[in-house]
PDB file as gemmi writes it, atoms N, CA and C in Angstrom:
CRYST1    1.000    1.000    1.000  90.00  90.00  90.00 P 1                      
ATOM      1  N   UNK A   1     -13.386-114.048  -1.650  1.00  0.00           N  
ATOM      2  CA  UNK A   1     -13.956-115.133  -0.857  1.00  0.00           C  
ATOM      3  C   UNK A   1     -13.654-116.439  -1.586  1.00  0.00           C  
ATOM      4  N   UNK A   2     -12.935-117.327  -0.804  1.00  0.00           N  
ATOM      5  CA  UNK A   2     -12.697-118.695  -1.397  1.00  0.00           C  
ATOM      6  C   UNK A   2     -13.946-119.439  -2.137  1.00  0.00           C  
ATOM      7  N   UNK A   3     -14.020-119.874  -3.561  1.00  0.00           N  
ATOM      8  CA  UNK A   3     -15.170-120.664  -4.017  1.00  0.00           C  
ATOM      9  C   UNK A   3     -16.004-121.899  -2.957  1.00  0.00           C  
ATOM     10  N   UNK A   4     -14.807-122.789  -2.060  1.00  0.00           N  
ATOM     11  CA  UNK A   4     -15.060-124.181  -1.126  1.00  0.00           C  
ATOM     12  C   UNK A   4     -16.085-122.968  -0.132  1.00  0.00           C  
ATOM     13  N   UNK A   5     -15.503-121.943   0.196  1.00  0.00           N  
ATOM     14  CA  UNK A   5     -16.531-121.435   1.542  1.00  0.00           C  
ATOM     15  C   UNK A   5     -18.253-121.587   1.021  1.00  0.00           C  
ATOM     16  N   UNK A   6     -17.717-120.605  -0.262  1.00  0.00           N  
ATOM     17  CA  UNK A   6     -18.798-119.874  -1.039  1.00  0.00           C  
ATOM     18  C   UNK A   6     -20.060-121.042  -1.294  1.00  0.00           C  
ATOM     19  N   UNK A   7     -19.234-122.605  -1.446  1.00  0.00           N  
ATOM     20  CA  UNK A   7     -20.549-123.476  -1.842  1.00  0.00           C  
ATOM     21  C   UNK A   7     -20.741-124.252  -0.272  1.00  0.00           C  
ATOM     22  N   UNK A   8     -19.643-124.064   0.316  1.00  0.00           N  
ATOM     23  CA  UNK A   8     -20.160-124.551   1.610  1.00  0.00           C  
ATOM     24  C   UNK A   8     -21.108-124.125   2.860  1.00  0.00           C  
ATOM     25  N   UNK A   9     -21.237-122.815   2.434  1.00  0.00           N  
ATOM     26  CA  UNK A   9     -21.932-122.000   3.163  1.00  0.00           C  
ATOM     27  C   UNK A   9     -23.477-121.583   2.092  1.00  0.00           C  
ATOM     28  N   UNK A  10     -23.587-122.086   1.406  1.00  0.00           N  
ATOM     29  CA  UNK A  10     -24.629-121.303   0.040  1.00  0.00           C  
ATOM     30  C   UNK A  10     -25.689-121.066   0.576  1.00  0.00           C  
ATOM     31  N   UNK A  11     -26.781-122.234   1.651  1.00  0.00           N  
ATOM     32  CA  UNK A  11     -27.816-121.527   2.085  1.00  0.00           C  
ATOM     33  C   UNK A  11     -27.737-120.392   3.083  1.00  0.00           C  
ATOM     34  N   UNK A  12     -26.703-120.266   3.395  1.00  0.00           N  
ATOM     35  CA  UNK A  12     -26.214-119.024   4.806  1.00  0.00           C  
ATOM     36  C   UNK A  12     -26.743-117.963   3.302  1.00  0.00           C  
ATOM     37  N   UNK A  13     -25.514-117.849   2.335  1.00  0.00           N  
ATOM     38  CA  UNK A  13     -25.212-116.716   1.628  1.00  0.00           C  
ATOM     39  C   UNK A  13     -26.309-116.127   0.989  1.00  0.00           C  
ATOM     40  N   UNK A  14     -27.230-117.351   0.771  1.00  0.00           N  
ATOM     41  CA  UNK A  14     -28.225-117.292  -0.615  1.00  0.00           C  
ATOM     42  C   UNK A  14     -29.111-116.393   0.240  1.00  0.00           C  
ATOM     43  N   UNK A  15     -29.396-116.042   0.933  1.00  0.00           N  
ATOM     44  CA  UNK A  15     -30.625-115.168   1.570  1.00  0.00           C  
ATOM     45  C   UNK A  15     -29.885-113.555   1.388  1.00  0.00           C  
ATOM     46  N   UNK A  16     -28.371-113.197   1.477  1.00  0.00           N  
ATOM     47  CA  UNK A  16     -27.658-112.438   1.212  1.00  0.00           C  
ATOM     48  C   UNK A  16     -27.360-111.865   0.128  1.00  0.00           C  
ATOM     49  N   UNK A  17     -27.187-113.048  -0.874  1.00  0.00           N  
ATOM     50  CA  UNK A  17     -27.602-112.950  -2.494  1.00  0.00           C  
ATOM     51  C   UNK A  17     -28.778-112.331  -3.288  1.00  0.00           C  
ATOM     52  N   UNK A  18     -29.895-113.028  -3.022  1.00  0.00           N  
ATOM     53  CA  UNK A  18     -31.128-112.136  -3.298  1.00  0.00           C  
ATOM     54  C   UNK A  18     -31.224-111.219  -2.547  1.00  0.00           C  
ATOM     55  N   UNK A  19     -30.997-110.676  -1.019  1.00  0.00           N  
ATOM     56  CA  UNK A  19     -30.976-109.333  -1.190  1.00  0.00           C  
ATOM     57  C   UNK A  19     -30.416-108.585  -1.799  1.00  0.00           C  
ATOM     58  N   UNK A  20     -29.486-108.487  -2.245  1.00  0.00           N  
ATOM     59  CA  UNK A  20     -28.603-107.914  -3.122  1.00  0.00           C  
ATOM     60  C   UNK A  20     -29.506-107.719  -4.725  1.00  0.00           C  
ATOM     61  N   UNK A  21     -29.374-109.013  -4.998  1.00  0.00           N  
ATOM     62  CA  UNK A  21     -29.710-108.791  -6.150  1.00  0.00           C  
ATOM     63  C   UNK A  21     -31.384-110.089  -6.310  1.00  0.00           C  
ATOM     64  N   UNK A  22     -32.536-108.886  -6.145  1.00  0.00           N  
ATOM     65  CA  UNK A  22     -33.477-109.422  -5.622  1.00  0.00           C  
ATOM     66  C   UNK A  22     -34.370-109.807  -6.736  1.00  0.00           C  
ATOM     67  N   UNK A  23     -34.107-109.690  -8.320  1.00  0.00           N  
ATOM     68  CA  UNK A  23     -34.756-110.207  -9.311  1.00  0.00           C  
ATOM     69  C   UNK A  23     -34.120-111.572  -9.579  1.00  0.00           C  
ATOM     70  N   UNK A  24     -33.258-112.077  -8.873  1.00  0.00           N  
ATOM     71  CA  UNK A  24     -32.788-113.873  -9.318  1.00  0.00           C  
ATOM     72  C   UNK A  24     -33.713-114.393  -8.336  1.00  0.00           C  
ATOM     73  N   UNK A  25     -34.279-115.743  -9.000  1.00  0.00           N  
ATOM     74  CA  UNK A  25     -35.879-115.753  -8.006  1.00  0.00           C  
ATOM     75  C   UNK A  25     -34.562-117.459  -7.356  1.00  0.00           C  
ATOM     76  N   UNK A  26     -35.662-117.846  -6.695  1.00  0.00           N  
ATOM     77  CA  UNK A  26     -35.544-119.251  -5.847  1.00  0.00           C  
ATOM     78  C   UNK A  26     -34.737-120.286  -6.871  1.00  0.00           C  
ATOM     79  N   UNK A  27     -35.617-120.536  -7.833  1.00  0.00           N  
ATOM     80  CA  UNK A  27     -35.020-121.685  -8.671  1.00  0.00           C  
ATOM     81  C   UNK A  27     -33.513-121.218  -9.305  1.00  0.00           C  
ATOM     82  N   UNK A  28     -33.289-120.330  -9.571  1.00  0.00           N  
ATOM     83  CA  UNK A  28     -32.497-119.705  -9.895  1.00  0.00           C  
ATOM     84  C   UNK A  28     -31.278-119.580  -8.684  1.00  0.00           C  
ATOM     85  N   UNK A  29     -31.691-119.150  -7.566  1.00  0.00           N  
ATOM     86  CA  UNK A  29     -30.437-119.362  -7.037  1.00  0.00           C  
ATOM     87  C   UNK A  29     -29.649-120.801  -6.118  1.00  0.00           C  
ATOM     88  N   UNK A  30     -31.160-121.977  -6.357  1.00  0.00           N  
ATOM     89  CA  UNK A  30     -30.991-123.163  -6.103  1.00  0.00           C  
ATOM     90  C   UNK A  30     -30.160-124.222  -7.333  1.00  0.00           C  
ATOM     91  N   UNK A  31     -30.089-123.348  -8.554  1.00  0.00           N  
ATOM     92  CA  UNK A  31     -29.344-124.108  -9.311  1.00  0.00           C  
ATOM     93  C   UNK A  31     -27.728-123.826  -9.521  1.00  0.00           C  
ATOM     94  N   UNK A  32     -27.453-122.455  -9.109  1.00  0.00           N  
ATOM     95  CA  UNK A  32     -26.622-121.638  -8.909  1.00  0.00           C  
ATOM     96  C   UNK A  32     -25.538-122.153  -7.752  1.00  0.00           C  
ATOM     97  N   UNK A  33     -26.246-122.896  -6.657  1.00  0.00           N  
ATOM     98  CA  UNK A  33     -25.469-123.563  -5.550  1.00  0.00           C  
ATOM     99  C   UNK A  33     -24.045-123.177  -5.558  1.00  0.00           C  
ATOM    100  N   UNK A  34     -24.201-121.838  -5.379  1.00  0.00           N  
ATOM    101  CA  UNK A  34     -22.557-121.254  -4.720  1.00  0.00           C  
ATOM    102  C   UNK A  34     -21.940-120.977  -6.085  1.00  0.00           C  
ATOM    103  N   UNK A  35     -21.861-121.362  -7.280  1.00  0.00           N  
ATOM    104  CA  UNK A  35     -21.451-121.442  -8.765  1.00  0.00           C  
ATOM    105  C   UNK A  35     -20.780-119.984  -8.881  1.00  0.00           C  
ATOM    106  N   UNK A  36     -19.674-119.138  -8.688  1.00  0.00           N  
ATOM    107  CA  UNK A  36     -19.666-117.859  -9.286  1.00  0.00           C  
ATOM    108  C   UNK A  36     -20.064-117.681 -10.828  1.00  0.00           C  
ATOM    109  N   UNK A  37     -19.549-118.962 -11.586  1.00  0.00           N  
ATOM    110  CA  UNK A  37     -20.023-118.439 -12.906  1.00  0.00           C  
ATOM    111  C   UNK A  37     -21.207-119.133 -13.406  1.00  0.00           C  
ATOM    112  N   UNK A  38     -21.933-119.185 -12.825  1.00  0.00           N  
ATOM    113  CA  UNK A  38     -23.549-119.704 -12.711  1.00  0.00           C  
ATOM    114  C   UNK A  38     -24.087-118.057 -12.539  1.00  0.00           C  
ATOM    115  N   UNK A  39     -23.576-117.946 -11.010  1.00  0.00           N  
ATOM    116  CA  UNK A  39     -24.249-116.654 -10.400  1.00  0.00           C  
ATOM    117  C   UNK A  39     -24.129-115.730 -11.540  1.00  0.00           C  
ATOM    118  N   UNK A  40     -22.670-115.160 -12.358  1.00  0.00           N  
ATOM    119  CA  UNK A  40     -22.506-114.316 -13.008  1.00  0.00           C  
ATOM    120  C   UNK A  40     -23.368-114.275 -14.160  1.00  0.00           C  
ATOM    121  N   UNK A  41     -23.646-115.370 -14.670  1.00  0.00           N  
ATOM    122  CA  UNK A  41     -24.388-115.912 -16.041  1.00  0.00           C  
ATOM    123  C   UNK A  41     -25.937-115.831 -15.787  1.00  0.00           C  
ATOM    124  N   UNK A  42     -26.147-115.796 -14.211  1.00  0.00           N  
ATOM    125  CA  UNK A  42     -28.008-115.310 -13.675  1.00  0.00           C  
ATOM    126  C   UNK A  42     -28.002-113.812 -13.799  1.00  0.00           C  
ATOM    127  N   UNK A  43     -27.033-113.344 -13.546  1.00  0.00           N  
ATOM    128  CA  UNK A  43     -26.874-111.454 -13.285  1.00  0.00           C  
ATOM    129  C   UNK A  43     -27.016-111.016 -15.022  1.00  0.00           C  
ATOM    130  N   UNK A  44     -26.115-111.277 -15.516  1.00  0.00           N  
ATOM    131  CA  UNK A  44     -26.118-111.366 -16.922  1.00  0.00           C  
ATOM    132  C   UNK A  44     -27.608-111.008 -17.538  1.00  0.00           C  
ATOM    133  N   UNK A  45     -28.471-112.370 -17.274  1.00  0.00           N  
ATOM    134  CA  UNK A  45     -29.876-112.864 -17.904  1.00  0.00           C  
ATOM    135  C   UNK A  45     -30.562-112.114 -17.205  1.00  0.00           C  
ATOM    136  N   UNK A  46     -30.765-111.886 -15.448  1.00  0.00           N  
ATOM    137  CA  UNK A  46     -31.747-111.049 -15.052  1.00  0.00           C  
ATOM    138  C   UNK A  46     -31.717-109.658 -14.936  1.00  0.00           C  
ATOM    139  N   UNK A  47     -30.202-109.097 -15.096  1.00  0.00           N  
ATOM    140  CA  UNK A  47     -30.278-107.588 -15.358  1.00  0.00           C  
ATOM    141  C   UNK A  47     -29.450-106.840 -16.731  1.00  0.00           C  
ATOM    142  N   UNK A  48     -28.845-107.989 -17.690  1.00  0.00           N  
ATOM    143  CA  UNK A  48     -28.775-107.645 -18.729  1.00  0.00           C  
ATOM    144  C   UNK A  48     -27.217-106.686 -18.491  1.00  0.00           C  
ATOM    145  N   UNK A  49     -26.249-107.173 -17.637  1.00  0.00           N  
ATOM    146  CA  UNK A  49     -25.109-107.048 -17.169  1.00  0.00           C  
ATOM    147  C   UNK A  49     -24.039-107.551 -18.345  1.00  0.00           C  
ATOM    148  N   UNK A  50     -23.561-106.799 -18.704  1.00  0.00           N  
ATOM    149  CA  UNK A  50     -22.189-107.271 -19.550  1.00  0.00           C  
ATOM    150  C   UNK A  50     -21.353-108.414 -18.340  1.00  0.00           C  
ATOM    151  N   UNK A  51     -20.784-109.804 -19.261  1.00  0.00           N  
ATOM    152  CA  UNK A  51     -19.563-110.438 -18.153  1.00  0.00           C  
ATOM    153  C   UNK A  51     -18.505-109.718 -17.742  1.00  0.00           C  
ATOM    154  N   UNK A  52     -18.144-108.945 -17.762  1.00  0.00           N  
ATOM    155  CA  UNK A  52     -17.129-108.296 -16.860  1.00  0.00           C  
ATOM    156  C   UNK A  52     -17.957-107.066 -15.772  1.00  0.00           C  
ATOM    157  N   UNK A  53     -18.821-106.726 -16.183  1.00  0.00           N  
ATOM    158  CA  UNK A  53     -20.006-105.862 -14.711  1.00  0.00           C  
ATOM    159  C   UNK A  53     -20.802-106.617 -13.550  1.00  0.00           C  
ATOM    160  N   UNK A  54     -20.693-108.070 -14.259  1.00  0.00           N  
ATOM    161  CA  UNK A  54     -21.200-108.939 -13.493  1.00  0.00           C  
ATOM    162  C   UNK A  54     -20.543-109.347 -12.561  1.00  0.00           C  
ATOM    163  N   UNK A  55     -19.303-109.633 -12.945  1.00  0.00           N  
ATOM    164  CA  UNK A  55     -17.597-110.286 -12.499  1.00  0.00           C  
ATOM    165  C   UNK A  55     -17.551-109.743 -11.332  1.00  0.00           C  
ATOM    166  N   UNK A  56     -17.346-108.021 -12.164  1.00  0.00           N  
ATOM    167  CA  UNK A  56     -17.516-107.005 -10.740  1.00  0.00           C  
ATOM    168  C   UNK A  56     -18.207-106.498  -9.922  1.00  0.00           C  
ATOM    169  N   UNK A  57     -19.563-106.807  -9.834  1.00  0.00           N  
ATOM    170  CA  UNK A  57     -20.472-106.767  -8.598  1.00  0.00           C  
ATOM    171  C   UNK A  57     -20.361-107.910  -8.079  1.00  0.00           C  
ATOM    172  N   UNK A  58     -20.226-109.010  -8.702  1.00  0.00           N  
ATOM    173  CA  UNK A  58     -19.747-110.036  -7.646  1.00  0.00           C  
ATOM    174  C   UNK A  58     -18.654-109.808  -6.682  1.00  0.00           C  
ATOM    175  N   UNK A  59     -17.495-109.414  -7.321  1.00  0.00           N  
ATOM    176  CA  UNK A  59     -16.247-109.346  -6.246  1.00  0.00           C  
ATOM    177  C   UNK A  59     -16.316-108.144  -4.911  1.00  0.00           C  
ATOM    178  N   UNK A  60     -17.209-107.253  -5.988  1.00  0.00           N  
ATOM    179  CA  UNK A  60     -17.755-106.002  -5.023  1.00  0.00           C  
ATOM    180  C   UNK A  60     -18.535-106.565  -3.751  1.00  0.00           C  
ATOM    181  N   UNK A  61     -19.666-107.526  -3.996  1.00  0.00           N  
ATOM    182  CA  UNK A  61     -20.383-108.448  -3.125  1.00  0.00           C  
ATOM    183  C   UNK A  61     -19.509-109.209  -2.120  1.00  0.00           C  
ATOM    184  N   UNK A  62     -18.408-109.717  -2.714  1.00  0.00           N  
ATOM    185  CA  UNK A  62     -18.056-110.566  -1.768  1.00  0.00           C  
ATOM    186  C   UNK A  62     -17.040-109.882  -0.864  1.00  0.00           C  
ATOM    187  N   UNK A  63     -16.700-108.942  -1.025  1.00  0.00           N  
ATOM    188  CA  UNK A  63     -15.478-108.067  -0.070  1.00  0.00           C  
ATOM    189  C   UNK A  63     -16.301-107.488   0.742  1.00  0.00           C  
ATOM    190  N   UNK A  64     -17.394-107.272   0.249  1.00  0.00           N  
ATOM    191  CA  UNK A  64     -18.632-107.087   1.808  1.00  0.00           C  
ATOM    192  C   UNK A  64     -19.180-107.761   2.510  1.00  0.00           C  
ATOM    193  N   UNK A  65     -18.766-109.007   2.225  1.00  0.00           N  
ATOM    194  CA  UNK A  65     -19.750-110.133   2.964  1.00  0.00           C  
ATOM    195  C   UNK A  65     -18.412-111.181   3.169  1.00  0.00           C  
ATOM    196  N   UNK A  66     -17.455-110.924   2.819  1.00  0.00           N  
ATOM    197  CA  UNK A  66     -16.067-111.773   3.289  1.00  0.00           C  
ATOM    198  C   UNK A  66     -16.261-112.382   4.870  1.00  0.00           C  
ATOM    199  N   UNK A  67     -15.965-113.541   5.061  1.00  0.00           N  
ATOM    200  CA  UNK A  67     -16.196-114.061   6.558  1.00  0.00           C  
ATOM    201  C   UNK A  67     -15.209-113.901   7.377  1.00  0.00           C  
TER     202      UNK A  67                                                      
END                                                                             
């Protein structure tokens, strides 16, 4: 998924996001504003994800939710 969609669309996604991954709270994904390596660096801190497991549930995420 292109990054321009990803922040152009963020409040669409962000309700999509925490379902997914439902321990990144509000403030957290309001600072995040579309950021992949924001997002990756919240996954990291809230589930204790190595950067490359993070990388890859992201890309995993977004080939399911591709527009």
């Amino acid at each position: 998924m292109n990054q321009d969609i990803i922040r152009g669309s963020w409040k669409e996604l962000k309700g999509k996001v925490q379902a997914r991954w439902g321990e990144l709270t509000d403030d957290q994904l309001d600072k995040i504003q579309g950021n992949r390596k924001q997002l990756a660096g919240a996954l990291q801190k809230s589930y204790g994800l190595a950067k490359d497991q993070a990388e890859r549930e992201i890309k995993e995420w977004e080939s399911t939710n591709a527009a």
